[in-house]
N, C-alpha and C positions, 0 to 999 in steps of 0.2 A: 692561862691568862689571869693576871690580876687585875683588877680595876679599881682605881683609887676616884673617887668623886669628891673631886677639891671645890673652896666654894665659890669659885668663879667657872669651874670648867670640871669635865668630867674628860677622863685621859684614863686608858688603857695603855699599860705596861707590862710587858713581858718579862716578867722573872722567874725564876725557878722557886719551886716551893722549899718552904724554911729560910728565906731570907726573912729577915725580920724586918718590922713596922717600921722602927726607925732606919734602918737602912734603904726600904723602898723610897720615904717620905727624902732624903738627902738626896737620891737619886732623884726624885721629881723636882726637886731645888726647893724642899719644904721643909723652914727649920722644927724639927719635930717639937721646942721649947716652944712653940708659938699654936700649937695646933692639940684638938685632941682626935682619937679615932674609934670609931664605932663600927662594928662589925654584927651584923641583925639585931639591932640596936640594944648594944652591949657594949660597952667601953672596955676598950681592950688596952693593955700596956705597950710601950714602946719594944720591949722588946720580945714580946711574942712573935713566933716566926707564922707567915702569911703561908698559905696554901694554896694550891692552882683553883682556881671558880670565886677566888673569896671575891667579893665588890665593899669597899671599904670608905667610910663615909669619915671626911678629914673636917671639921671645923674648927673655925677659927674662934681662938680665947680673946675675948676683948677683958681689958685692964685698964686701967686708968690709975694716975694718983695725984 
């Protein structure tokens, strides 16, 4: 089980390990352009692939211009 902690909700999804970050985040309906992810608070890239236990922490980029 992976666990993504999005930053309104925290949601467990089942995926298979090696699917990558950005694929889990599209599958959650999270464009991966808009967010970043921290895994034991380590910022990870989009396309590292996710492992079964991982709990992964998605915050949101605020921008402005």
């Amino acid at each position: 089980m992976i666990t993504l902690e999005l930053p309104e909700q925290t949601r467990e999804l089942c995926f298979t390990s090696g699917d990558t970050i950005e694929g889990l985040l599209v599958a959650a309906g999270v464009n991966p352009a808009e967010v970043i992810v921290v895994r034991d608070g380590v910022l990870i890239p989009e396309d590292t692939p996710a492992s079964d236990g991982d709990h992964l922490r998605v915050i949101s980029i605020v921008h402005g211009g």
